[in-house]
C-alpha angles and dihedrals in degrees: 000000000000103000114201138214128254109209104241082356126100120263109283134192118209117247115281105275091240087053096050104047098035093231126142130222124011113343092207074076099048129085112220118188114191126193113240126198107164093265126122091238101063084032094059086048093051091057081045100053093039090043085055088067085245103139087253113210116185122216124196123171121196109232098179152345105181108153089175091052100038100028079222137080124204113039133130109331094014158057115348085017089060096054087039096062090043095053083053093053090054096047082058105040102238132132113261133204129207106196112181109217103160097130097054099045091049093053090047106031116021109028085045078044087062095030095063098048082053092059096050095253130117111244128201110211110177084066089055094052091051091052095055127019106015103047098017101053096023097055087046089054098049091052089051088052093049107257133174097205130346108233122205128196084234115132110239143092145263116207122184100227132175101267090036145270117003144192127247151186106250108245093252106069093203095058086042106140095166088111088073104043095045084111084066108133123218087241094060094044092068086055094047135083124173104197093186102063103094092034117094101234090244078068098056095049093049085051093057094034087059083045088061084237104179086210086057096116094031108146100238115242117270105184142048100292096232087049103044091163097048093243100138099164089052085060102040080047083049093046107032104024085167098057101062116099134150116248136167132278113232136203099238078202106047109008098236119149106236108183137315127262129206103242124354074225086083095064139057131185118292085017104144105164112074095036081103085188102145133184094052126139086231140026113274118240122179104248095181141331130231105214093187089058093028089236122160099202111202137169142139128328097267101067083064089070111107117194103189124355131203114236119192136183084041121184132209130212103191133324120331111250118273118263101225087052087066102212113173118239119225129183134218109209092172134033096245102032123097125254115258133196118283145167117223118206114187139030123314111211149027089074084287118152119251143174121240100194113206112237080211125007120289124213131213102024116146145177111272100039132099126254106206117204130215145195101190109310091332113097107233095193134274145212141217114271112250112172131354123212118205119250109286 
């Protein structure tokens, strides 16, 4: 086993290949595909999994390349990324698949991206990307090329239970991806391996800079890969030219009209930068939008405070903790915050409605976003907000 170096780290070797793709018997035997998007993470799965003996095949599918909606060509999915994972394949000497599936990405990603601006609510789309064309076409691709398992660069981890697979935090909290894939099914779950869940980033690095990996020092991708400025009303303008109208901003508190705006599309819940509403006692947060009237509601800090929240289309990864086990259930309500204590009243799963309850009170949170539940570090399952309610 080749054992590679950390910079300013001790001298780590990477898992045992059996261990980290969760395959029994022999893995000369054994098909791996691995999804490839042009980042050092997957390509770092995909040397792991061809240095394990498995026959290794790479999938990329190219998600977009709109230079009028995004101002930028190559990012994730597209463009430079795609040469990027074939010049890996090559490097490693395994075969390598290019699949277009733009039309499909933009129905289900990017035109329900700016929809969902347009109707006042915060959308995730990263978790809606995982839900459709990355795990549900490329798992569908994988079976139909004879693999024994698709693996993925996301950090997280994939731990045998009792009950089966389950989901959980990677072991680096910083690198944790587990917000975006709580949509996972258990049927998938058989079919996925995450390799990097238990590896430090500066590992990962060491392991494709050894491979001679020419993405070894690749900056990873900070921002939604369709809006890689950050720029989201340029591409809900881009996508829905029609849908963008002025209004007025409103006091929640008062009902006085403060000021307009130019497009509800330019705020999100909590947002408190770009209101430009001076001469108030306190600073001005936005505490909800009304798409129907093109109001952006805002007020103090405090009407942002959210005491219990619905979540529908919920989705359950495994069994829900025993009661008389007592583990304690958090949320995540945003992809970097940290989960917080919760109670949850109603079914998971099977696309059923449910209430997560606050133990104190929780702020930002906003229609449109996920709300990710958790039983220690195992993901339990999770569901879209659709409403919030204010502390008792």
């Amino acid at each position: 086993m080749r054992v590679y170096g950390l910079p300013a780290m001790s001298v780590v070797a990477p898992p045992d290949p059996a261990a980290l793709f969760h395959l029994a018997g022999p893995l000369s035997a054994r098909k791996i595909v691995v999804a490839m998007s042009g980042g050092v993470d997957s390509s770092v799965v995909a040397a792991l999994a061809a240095r394990s003996g498995a026959e290794t095949i790479g999938i990329t599918l190219q998600l977009y390349d709109y230079g009028a909606a995004t101002g930028r060509k190559g990012a994730c999915c597209a463009g430079d990324d795609i040469r990027d994972a074939r010049a890996v394949a090559d490097r490693l000497g395994i075969a390598h698949y290019v699949f277009d599936h733009e039309s499909a990405f933009r129905e289900e990603v990017v035109e329900r991206f700016a929809d969902e601006y347009l109707a006042g609510r915060t959308p995730i789309p990263c978790i809606r990307c995982n839900m459709g064309p990355k795990f549900t076409d490329l798992l569908r691709m994988a079976r139909e090329l004879g693999a024994d398992c698709l693996a993925t660069g996301h950090y997280v981890r994939r731990i045998d239970g009792a009950a089966g697979p389950e989901l959980h935090r990677a072991l680096d909290p910083a690198r944790d991806q587990s917000y975006f894939l709580y949509g996972t099914t258990e049927e998938q779950m058989d079919f996925l391996r995450f390799p990097l869940g238990g590896l430090p980033k500066p590992q990962v690095r060491a392991i494709a800079e050894a491979e001679g990996l020419r993405v070894a020092a690749k900056p990873d991708s900070q921002d939604i890969c369709f809006v890689p400025d950050g720029d989201y009303a340029r591409v809900v303008r881009a996508v829905r030219p029609q849908g963008v109208s002025p209004g007025e901003i409103v006091h929640a508190e008062t009902g006085a009209v403060l000021g307009t705006h130019k497009g509800i599309i330019h705020f999100t819940v909590g947002q408190r930068r770009g209101i430009e509403i001076g001469g108030q006692p306190e600073p001005l947060y936005v505490t909800g939008i009304d798409a129907d009237t093109r109001q952006v509601l805002v007020g103090p800090r405090r009407m942002l405070a959210v005491g219990s929240a619905l979540i529908t289309q919920t989705n359950r990864i495994g069994p829900l903790p025993d009661a008389a086990a007592a583990t304690p259930l958090t949320a995540k309500v945003r992809s970097l915050a940290r989960p917080v204590p919760i109670l949850l009243e109603g079914p998971l799963g099977d696309d059923a409605q449910a209430v997560i309850r606050f133990a104190q009170p929780e702020y930002g949170v906003a229609p449109g976003q996920a709300a990710v539940l958790y039983a220690g570090d195992r993901v339990i399952g999770g569901g879209w907000i659709e409403s919030t309610r204010p502390p008792a």
